[in-house]
N, CA, C and O atoms as a GROMACS GRO file, in nm:
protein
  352
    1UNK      N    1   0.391  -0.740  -0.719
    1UNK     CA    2   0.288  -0.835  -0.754
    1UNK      C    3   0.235  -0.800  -0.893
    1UNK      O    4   0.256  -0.684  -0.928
    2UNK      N    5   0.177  -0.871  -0.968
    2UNK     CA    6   0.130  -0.872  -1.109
    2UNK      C    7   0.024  -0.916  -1.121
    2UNK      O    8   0.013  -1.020  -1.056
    3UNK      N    9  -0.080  -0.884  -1.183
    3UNK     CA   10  -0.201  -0.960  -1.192
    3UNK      C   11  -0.257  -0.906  -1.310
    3UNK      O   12  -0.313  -0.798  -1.289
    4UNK      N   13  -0.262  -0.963  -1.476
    4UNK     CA   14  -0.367  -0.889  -1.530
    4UNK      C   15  -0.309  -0.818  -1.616
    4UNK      O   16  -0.373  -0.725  -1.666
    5UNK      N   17  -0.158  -0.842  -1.663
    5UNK     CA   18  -0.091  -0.716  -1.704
    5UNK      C   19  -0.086  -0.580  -1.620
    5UNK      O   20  -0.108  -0.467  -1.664
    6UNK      N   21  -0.061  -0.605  -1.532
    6UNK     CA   22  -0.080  -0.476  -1.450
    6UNK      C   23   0.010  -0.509  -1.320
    6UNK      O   24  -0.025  -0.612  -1.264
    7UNK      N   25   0.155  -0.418  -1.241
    7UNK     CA   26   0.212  -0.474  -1.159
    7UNK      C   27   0.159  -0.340  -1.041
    7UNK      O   28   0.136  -0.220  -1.060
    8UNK      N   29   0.155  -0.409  -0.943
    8UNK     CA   30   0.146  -0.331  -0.803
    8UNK      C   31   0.219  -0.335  -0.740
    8UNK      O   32   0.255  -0.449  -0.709
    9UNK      N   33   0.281  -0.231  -0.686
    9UNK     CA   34   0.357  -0.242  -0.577
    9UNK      C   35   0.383  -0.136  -0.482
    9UNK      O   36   0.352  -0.027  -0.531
   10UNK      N   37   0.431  -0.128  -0.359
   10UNK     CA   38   0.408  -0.086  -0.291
   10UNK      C   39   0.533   0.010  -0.251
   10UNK      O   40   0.650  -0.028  -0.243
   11UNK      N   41   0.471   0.182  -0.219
   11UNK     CA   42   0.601   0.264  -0.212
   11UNK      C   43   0.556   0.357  -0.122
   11UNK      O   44   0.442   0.382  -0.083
   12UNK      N   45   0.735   0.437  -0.076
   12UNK     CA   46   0.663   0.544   0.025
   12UNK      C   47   0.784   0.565   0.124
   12UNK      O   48   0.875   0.482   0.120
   13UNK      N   49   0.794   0.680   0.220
   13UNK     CA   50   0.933   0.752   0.247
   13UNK      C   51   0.925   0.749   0.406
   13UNK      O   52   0.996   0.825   0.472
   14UNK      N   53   0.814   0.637   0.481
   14UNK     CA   54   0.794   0.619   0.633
   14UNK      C   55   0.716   0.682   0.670
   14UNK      O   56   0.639   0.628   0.749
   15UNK      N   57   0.692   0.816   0.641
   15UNK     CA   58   0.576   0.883   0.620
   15UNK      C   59   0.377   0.841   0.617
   15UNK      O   60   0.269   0.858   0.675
   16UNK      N   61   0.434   0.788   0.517
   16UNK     CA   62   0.267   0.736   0.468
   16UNK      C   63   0.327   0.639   0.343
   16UNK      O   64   0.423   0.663   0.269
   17UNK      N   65   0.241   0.527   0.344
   17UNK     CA   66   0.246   0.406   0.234
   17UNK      C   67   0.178   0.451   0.105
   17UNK      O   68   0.109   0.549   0.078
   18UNK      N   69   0.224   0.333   0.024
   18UNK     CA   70   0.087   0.401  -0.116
   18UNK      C   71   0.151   0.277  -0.196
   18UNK      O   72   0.265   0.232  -0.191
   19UNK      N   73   0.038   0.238  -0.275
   19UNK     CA   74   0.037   0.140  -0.407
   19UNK      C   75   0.043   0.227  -0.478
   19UNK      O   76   0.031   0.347  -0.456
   20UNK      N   77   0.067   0.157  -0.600
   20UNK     CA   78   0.103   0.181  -0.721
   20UNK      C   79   0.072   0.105  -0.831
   20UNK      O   80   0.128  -0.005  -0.832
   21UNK      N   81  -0.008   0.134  -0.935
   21UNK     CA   82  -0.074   0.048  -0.994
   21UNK      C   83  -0.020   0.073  -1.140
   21UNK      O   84  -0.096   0.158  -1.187
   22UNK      N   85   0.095   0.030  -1.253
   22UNK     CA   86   0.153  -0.008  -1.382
   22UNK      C   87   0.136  -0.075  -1.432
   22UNK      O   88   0.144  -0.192  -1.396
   23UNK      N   89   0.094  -0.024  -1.580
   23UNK     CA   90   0.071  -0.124  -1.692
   23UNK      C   91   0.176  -0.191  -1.730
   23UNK      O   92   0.249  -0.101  -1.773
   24UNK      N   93   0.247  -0.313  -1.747
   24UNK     CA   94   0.334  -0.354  -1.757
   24UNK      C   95   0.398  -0.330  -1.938
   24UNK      O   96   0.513  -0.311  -1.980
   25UNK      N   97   0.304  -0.337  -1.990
   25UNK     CA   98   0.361  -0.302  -2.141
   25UNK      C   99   0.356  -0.186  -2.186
   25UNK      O  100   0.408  -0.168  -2.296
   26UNK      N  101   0.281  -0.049  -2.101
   26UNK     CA  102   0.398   0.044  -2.139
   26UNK      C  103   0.464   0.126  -2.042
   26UNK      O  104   0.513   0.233  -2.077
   27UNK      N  105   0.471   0.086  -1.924
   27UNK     CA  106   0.501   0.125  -1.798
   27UNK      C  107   0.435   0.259  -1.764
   27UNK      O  108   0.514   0.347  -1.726
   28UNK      N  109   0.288   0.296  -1.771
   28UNK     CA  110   0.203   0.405  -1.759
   28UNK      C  111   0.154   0.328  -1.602
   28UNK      O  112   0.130   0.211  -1.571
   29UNK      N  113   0.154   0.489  -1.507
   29UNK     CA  114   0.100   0.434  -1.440
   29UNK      C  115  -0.053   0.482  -1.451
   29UNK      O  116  -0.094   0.590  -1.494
   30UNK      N  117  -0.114   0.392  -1.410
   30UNK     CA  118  -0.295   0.388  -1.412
   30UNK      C  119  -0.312   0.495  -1.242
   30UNK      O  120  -0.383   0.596  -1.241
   31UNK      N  121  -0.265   0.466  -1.166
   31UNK     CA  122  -0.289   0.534  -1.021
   31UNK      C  123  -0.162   0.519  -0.901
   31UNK      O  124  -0.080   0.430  -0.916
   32UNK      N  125  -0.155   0.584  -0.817
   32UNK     CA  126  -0.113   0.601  -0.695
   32UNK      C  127  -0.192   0.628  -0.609
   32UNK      O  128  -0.255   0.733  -0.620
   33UNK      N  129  -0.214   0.531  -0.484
   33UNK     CA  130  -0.332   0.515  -0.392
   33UNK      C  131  -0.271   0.537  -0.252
   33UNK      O  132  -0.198   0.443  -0.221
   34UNK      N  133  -0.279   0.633  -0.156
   34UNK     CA  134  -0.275   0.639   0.005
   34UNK      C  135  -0.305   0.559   0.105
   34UNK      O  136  -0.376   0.596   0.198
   35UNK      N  137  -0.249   0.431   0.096
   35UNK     CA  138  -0.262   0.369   0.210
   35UNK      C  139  -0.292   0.386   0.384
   35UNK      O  140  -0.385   0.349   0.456
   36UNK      N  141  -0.164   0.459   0.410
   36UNK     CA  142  -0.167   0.507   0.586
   36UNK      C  143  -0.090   0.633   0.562
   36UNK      O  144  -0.012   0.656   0.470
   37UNK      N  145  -0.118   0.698   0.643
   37UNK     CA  146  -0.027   0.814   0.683
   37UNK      C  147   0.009   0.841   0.845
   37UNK      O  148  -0.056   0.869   0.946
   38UNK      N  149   0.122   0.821   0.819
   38UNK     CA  150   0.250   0.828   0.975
   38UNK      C  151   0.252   0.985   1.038
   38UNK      O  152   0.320   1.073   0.985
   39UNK      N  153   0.173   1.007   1.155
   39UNK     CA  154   0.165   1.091   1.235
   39UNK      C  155   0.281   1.090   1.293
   39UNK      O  156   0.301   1.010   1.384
   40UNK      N  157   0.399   1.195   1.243
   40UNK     CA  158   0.514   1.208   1.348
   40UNK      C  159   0.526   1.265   1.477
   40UNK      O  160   0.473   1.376   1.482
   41UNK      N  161   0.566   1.236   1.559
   41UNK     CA  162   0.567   1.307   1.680
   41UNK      C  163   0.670   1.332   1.703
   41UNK      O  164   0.772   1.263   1.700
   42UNK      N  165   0.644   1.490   1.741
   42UNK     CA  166   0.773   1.612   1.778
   42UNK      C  167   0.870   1.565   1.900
   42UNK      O  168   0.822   1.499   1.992
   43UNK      N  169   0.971   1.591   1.899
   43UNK     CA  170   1.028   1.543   2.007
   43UNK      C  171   1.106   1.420   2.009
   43UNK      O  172   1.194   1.399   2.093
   44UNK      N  173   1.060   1.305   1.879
   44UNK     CA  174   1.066   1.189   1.853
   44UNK      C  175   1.172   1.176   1.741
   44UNK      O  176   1.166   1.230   1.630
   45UNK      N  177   1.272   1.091   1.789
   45UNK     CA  178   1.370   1.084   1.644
   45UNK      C  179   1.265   1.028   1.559
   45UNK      O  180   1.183   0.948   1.603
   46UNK      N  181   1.266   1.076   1.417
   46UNK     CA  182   1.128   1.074   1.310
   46UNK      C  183   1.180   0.936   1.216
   46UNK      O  184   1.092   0.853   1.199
   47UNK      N  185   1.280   0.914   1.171
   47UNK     CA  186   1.324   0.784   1.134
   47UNK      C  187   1.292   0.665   1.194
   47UNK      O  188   1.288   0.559   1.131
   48UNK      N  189   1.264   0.679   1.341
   48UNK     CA  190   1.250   0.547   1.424
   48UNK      C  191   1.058   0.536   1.450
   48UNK      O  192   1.011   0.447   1.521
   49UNK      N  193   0.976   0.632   1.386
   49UNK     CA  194   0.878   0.677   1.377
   49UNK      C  195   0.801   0.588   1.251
   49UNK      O  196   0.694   0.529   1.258
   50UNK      N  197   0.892   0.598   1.133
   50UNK     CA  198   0.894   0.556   0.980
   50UNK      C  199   0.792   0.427   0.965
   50UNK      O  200   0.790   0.348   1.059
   51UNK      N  201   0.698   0.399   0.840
   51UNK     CA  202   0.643   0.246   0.889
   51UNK      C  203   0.664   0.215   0.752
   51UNK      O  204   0.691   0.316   0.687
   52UNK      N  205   0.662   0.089   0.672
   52UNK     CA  206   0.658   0.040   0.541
   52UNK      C  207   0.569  -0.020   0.483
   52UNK      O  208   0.543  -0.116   0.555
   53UNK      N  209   0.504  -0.021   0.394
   53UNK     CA  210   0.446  -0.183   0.348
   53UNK      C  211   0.541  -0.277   0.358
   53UNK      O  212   0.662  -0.263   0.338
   54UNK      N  213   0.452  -0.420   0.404
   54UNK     CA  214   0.593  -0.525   0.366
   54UNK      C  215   0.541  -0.610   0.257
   54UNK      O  216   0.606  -0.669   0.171
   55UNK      N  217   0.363  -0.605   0.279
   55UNK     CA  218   0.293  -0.742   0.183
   55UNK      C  219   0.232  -0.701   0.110
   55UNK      O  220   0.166  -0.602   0.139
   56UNK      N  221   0.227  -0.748   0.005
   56UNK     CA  222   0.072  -0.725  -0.084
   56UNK      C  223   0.016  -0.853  -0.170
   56UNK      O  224   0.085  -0.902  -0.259
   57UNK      N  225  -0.107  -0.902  -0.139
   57UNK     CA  226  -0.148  -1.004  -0.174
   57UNK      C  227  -0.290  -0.983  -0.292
   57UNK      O  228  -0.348  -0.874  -0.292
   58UNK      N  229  -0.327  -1.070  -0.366
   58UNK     CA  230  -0.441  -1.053  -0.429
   58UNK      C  231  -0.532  -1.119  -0.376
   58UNK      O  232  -0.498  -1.236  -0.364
   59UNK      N  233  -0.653  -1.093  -0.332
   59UNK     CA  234  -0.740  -1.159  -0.287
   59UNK      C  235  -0.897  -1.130  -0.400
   59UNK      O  236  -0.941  -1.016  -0.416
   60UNK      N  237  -0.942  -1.220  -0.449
   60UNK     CA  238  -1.062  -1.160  -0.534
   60UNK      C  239  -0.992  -1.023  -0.591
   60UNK      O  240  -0.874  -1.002  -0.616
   61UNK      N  241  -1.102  -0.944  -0.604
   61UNK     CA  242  -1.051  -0.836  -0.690
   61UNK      C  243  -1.052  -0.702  -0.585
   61UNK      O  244  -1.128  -0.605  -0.588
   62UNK      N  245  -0.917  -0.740  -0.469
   62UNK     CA  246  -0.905  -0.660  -0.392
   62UNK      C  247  -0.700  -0.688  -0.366
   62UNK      O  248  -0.636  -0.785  -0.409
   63UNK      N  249  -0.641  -0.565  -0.282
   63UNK     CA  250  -0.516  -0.598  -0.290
   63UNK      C  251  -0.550  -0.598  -0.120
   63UNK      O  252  -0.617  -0.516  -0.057
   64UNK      N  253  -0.477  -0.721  -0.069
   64UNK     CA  254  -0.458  -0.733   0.095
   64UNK      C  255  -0.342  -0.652   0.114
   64UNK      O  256  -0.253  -0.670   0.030
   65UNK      N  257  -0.324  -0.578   0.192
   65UNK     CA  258  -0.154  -0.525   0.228
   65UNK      C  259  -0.139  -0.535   0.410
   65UNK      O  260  -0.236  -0.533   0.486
   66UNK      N  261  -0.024  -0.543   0.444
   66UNK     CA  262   0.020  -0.564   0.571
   66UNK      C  263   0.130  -0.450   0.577
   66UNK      O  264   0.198  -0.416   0.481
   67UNK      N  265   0.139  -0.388   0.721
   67UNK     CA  266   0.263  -0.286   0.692
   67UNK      C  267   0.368  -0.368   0.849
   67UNK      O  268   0.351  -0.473   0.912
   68UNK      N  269   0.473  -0.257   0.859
   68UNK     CA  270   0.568  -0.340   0.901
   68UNK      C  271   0.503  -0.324   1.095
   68UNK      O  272   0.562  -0.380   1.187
   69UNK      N  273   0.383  -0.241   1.115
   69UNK     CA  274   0.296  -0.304   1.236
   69UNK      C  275   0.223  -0.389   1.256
   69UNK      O  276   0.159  -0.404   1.360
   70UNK      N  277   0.222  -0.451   1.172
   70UNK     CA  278   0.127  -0.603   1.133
   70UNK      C  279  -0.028  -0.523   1.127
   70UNK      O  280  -0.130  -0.586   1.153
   71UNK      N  281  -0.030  -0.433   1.104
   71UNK     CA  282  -0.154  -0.392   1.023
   71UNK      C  283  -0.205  -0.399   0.920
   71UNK      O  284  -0.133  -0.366   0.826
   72UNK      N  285  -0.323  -0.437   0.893
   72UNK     CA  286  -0.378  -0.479   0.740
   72UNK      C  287  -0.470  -0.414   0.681
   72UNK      O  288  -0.556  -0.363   0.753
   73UNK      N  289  -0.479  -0.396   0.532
   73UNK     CA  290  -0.597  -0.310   0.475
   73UNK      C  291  -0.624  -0.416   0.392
   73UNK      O  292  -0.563  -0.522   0.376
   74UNK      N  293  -0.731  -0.368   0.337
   74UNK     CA  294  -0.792  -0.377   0.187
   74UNK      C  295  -0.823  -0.277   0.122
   74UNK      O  296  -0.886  -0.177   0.158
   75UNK      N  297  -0.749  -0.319  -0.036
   75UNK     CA  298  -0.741  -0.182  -0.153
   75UNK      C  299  -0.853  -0.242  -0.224
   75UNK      O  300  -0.819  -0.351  -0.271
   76UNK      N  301  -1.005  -0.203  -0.255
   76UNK     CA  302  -1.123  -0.270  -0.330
   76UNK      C  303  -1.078  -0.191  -0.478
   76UNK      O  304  -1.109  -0.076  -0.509
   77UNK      N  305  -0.992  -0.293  -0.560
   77UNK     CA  306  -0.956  -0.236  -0.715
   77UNK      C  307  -1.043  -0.187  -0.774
   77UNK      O  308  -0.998  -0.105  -0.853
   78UNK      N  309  -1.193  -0.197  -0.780
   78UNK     CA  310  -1.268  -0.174  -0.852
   78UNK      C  311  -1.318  -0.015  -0.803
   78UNK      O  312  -1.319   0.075  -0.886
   79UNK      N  313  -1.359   0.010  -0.661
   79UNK     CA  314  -1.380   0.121  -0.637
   79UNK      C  315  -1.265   0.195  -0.602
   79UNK      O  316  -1.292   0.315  -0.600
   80UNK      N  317  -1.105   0.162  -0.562
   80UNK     CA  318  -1.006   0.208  -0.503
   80UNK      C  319  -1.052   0.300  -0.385
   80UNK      O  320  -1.036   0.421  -0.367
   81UNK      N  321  -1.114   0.204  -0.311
   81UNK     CA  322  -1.132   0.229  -0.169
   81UNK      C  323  -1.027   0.163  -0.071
   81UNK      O  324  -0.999   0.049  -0.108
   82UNK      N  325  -0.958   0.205   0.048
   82UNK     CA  326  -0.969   0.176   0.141
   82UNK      C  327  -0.962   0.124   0.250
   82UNK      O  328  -0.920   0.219   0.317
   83UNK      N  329  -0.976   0.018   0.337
   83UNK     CA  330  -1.035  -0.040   0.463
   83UNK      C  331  -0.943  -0.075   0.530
   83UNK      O  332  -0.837  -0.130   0.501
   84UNK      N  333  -1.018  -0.017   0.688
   84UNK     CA  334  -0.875  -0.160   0.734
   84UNK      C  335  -0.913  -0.283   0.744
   84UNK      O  336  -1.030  -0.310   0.719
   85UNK      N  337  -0.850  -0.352   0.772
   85UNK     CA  338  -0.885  -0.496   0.747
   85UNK      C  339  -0.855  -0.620   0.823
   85UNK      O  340  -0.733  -0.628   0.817
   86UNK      N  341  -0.896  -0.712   0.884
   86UNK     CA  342  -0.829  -0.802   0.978
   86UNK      C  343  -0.726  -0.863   0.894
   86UNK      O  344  -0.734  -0.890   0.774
   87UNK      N  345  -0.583  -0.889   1.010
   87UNK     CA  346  -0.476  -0.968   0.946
   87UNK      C  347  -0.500  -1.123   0.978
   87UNK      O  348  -0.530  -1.171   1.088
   88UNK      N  349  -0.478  -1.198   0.844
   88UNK     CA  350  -0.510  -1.311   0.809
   88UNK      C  351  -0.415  -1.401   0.837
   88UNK      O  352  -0.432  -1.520   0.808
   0.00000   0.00000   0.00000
């Protein structure tokens, strides 16, 4: 997603999610933000454990994200807070 000269997007190894916030003209990144973090459980093949971002939307001056549990946050750009959030 892009907004502003600035692209976001969303990365991460199943583990735990995270945005990513790049200046598009000189590819600096401004931040990397912690979305969720994936509690593995022992015992558990850990791949089938894994979760993703799938969405990221702009809403006002906040990023909506959805991961692949149909769970939703809000990233508040201005304070880089946070929340969870009802899915819309």
């Amino acid at each position: 997603m892009v907004h502003a000269g600035v692209t976001y997007s969303a990365v991460g190894d199943g583990r735990g999610g995270y945005v990513v916030a790049t200046e598009i003209s000189t590819g600096k990144e401004f931040w990397k933000i912690k979305i969720f973090t994936v509690h593995i459980k022992f015992g558990m093949e850990e791949c089938l454990q894994w979760v993703f971002i799938t969405d990221l939307n702009l809403d006002s001056n906040a990023l909506l994200i959805r991961d692949e549990k149909s769970r939703c946050y809000r990233l508040d750009l201005d304070k880089l807070r946070v929340k969870k959030d009802i899915c819309h």
